[in-house]
C-alpha positions in Angstrom: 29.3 119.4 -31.4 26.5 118.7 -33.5 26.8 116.2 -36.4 24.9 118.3 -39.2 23.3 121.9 -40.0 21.0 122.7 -42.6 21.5 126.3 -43.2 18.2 128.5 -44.9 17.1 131.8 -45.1 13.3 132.3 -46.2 15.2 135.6 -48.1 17.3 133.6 -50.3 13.9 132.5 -51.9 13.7 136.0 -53.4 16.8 135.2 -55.8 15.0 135.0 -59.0 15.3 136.4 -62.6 11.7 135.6 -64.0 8.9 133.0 -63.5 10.1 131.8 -67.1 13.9 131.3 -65.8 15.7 127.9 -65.6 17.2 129.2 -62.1 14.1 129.4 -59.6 14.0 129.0 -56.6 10.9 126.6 -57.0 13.3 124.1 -56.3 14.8 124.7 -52.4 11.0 125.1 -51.7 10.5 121.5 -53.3 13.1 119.8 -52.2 12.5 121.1 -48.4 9.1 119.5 -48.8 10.1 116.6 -49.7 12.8 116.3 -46.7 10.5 116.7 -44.4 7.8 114.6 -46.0 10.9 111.9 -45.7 10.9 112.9 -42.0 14.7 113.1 -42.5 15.1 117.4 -41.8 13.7 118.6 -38.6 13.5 122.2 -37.0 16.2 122.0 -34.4 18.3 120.9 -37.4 18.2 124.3 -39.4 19.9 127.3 -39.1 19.9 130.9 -40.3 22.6 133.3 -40.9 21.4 136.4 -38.8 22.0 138.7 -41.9 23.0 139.3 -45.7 26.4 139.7 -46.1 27.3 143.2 -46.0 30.1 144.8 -48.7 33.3 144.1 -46.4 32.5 140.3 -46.5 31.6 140.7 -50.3 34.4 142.8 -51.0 37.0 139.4 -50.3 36.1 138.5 -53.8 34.3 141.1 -55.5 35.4 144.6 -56.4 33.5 147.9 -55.3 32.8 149.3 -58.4 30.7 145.7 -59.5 28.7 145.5 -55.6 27.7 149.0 -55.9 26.5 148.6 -59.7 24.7 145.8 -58.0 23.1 147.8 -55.6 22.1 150.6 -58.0 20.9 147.8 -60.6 18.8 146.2 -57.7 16.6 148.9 -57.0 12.7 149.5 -58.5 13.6 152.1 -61.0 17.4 151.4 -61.7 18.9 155.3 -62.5 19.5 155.3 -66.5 23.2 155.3 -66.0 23.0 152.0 -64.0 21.0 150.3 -66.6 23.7 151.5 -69.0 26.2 150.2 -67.0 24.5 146.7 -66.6 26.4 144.9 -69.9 30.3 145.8 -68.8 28.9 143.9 -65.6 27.4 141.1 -67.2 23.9 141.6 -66.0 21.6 142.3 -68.8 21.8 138.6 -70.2 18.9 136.6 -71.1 21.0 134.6 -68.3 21.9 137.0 -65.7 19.5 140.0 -66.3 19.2 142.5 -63.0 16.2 142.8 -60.8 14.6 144.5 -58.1 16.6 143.1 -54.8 19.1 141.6 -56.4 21.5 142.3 -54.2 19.8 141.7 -51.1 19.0 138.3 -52.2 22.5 137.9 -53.6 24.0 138.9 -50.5 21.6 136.5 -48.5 23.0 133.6 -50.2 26.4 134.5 -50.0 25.8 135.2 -46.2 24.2 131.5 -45.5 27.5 130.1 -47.5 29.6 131.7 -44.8 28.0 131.0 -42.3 28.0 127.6 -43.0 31.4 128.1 -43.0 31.9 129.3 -39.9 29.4 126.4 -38.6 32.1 124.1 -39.5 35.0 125.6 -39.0 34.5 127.3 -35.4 33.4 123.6 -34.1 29.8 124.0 -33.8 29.4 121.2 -36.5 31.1 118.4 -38.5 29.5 119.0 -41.7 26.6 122.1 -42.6 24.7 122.1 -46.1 23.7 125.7 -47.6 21.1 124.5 -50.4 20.7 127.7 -51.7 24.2 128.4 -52.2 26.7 127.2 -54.9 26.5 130.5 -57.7 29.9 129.5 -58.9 30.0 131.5 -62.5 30.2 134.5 -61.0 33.2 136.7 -61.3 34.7 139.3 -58.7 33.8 142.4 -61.6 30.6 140.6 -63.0 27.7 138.2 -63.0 27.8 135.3 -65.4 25.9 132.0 -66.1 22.3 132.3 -63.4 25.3 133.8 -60.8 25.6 137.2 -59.0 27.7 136.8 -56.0 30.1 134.0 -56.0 29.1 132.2 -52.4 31.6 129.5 -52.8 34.4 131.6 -53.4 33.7 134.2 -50.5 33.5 131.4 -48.0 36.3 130.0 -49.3 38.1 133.4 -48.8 36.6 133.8 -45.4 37.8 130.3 -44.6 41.3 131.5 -45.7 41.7 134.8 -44.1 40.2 133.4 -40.3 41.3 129.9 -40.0 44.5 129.7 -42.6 43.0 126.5 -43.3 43.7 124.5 -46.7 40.3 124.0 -48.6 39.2 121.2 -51.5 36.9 122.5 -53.5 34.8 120.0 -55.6 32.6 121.0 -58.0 30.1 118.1 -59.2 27.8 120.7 -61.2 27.5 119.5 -65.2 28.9 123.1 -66.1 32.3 124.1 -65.2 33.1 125.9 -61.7 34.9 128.7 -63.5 34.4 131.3 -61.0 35.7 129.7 -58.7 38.6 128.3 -60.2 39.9 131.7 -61.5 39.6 133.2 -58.1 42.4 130.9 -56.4 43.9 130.3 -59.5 47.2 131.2 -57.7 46.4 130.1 -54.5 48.6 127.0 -53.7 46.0 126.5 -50.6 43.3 126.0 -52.7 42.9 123.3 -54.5 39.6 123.3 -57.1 38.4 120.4 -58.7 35.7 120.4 -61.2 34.3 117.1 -63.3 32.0 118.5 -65.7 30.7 118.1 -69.5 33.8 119.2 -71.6 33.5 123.2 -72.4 33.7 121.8 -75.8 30.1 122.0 -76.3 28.5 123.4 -73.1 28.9 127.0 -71.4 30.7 128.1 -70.0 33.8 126.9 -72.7 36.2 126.6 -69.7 37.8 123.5 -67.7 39.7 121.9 -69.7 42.7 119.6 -67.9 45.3 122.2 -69.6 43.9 124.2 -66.5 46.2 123.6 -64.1 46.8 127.0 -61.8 49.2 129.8 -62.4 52.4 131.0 -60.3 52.3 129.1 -56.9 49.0 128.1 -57.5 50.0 125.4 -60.1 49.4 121.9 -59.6 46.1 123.2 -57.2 43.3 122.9 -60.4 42.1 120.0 -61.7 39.3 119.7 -64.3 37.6 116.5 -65.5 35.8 117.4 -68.8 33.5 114.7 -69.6 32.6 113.9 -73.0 28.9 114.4 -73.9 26.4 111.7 -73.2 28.8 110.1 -70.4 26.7 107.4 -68.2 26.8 106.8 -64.8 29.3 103.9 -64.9 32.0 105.7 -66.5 30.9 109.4 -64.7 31.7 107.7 -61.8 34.4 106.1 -62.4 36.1 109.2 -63.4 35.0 111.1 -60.3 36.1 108.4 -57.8 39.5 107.3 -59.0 40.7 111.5 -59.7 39.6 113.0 -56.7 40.4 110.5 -54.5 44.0 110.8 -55.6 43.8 114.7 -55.6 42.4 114.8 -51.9 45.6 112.5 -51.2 48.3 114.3 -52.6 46.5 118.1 -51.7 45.6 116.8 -47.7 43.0 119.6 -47.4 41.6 120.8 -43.6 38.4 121.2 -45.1 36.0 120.3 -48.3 33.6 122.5 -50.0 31.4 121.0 -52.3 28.7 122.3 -54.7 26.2 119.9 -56.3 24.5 121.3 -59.2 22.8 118.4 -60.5 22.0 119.0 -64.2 23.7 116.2 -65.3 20.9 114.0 -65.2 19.5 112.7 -68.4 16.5 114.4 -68.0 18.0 117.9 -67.6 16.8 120.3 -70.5 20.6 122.0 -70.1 23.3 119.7 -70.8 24.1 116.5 -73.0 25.1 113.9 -70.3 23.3 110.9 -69.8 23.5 109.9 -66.0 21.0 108.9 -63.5 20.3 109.4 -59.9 22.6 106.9 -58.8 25.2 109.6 -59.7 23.5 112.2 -56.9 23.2 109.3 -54.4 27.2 108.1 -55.1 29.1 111.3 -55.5 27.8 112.9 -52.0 28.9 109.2 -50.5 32.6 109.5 -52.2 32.9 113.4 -50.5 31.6 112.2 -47.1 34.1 109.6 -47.0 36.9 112.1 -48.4 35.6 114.5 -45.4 36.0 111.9 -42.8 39.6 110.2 -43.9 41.3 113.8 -44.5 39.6 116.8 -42.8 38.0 115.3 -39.6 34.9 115.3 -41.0 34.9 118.9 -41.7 32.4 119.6 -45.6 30.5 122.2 -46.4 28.3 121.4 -49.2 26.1 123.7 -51.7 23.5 123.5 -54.3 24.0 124.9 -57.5 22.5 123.9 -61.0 20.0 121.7 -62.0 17.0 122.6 -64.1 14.7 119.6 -64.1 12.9 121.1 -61.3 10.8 118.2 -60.4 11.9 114.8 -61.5 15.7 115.6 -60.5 16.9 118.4 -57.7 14.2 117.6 -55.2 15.8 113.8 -55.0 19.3 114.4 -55.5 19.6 117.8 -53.4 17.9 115.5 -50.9 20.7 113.0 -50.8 23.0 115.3 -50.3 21.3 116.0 -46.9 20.5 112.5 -46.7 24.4 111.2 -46.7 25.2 113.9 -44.3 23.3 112.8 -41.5 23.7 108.9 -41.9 19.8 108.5 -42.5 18.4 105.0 -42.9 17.1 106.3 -46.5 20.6 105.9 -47.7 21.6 102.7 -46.4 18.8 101.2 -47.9 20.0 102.4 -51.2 23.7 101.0 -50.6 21.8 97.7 -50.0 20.0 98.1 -53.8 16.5 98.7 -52.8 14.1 100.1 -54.3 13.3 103.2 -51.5 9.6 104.7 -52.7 9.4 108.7 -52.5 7.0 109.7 -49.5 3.8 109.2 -50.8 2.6 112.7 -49.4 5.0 114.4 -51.6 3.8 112.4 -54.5 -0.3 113.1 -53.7 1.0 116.8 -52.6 2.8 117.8 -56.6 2.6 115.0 -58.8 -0.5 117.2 -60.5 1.3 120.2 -60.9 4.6 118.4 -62.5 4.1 118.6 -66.1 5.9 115.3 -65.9 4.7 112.0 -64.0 6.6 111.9 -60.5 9.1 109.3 -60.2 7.7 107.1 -57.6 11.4 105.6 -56.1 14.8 107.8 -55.2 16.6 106.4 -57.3 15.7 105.8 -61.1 14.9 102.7 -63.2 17.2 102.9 -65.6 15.7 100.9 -68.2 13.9 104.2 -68.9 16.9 105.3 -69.9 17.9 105.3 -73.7 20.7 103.4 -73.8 24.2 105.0 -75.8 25.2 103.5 -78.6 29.1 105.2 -78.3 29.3 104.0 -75.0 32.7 102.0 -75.5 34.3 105.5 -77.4 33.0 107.6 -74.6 34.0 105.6 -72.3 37.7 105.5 -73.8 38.2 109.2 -74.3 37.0 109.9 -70.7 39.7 107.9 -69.2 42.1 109.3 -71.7 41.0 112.5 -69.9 41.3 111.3 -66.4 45.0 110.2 -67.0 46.2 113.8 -68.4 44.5 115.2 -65.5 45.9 113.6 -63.1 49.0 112.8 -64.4 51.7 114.2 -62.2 49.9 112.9 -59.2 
């Protein structure tokens, strides 16, 4: 059994709404330079899922009406009704606007989620890591929020239907997992957990702790809504001490994880005020999780994240990083200061219209400090408490 798979399909690159959009898919082909300028991702690492998923595999979570507008809405010259239909189906956002392949690109994602799945779960690996994936906004009868296909919550539902097996599903992404969580929200076997900014103030309004699961499902949600311009200390804090306790009491067979990490400081997209140490913790906390309840079994995904070069190139990284035990990482447990490869640096640092960080993790004296940090603080452990208080 091998230790670790990288899953990626060159196709998945294709999923883009614009040159101008927040979600590109610059990133997966910056942050696979930078792993291998580490040295830390080699070629008999990676895999590929063979195809796209087709509309059987879709169809688990989404209905046929929606895949077949996608379809229609993905081709050069969309049919006029199409295009009409493309607002009950959430796709003519500034957000979520359609676009030629669309769907094959979509359904390339979703296929390299599942098969990272099935990496795991048939034996052929302890933990796999789909980059590309982790499109959690979107909804079985429409797009939302970047997302067309929900890749999380079809492997999820493949999981279910072949293996039976009882998944924990931890969302780390600064906006909540709300497609996810309404797809098992009445599935007692699946518990989702989300700690994001509070829906308060940040799209998409959802995930707050009153979330809780409906019918059978009850008891299997959990939301952590963070109050805006948390830090690291108390972000993590938060994370640690709930889903520890959740992964306890739920005893999944395996975790899925998606690590949108826009909720950096530097992220144009959100309010909270964390560091890198946040991307290099977080991934640590799940890998331990993985190996005291599942037998090691985690499938993790990308997701957010829209400071394209200063943020998801390190922490998607460390993700991969924590996964395969690289030295990188225990350096960083041992507080030092670990520069960046210095070919990544000489290869990018003059097309980033920001200077390169020169280290993996961040100085945080760059970092303004909060003047409410006490208050924040406070009312994010007020939080916690509801949450998890019938644990």
């Amino acid at each position: 059994m091998t230790n670790a798979i990288f899953v990626h399909h060159s196709d998945s690159t294709r999923y883009q709404f614009g040159e101008q959009h927040p979600f590109s898919p610059f990133r997966i082909a910056l942050t696979l330079d930078l792993l291998h300028a580490a040295g830390a991702l080699q070629q008999d690492q990676m895999n590929s899922p063979s195809t796209m998923a087709d509309e059987e595999l879709l169809a688990l979570v989404h209905r046929a009406d929606y895949i077949n507008t996608v379809k229609q809405l993905s081709l050069e010259s969309p049919a006029q009704e199409a295009a009409a239909a493309a607002g009950k189906y959430g796709l003519d956002t500034e957000d979520t606007p359609f676009f030629p392949g669309m769907h094959n690109a979509a359904a390339t994602i979703t296929a390299g989620s599942v098969h990272a799945a099935e990496l795991v779960m048939s034996g052929q690996a302890v933990h796999a890591y789909h980059m590309a994936g982790g499109l959690h906004h979107a909804f079985p009868d429409r797009g939302a929020g970047f997302c067309v296909y929900n890749d999380a919550a079809v492997a999820i539902e493949y999981i279910r239907q072949n293996y039976g097996a009882r998944v924990l599903y931890i969302d780390t992404d600064v906006h909540h997992g709300d497609g996810v969580q309404w797809s098992f929200y009445h599935d007692p076997d699946v518990c989702t957990y989300s700690i994001h900014e509070t829906g308060k103030f940040l799209f998409p309004g959802t995930g707050f702790v009153h979330e809780k699961g409906a019918d059978t499902g009850y008891g299997a949600c959990y939301n952590i809504p963070m109050e805006p311009y948390t830090e690291d200390d108390s972000w993590l804090e938060c994370f640690r001490s709930s889903v520890t306790k959740i992964a306890e009491a739920f005893k999944p067979d395996i975790i899925v994880s998606q690590h949108g990490c826009d909720a950096h400081a530097y992220d144009p997209l959100s309010h909270i005020h964390c560091s890198m140490r946040i991307y290099q913790e977080m991934p640590m906390i799940i890998h331990e999780l993985a190996h005291k309840h599942t037998e090691g079994r985690w499938v993790a995904l990308g997701g957010g994240g829209y400071d394209w070069w200063r943020v998801v190139p390190r922490a998607w990284s460390l993700v991969w990083l924590t996964m395969t035990d690289h030295p990188i990482v225990d350096r960083l447990i041992r507080h030092e200061d670990v520069p960046l490869p210095q070919a990544w640096l000489d290869k990018w640092s003059a097309s980033s219209p920001d200077p390169l960080p020169a280290s993996w993790l961040d100085d945080r004296s760059q970092l303004l400090p909060i003047p409410r940090r006490a208050e924040i603080e406070s009312k994010n452990r007020q939080t916690v408490a509801i949450a998890i208080q019938d644990l």
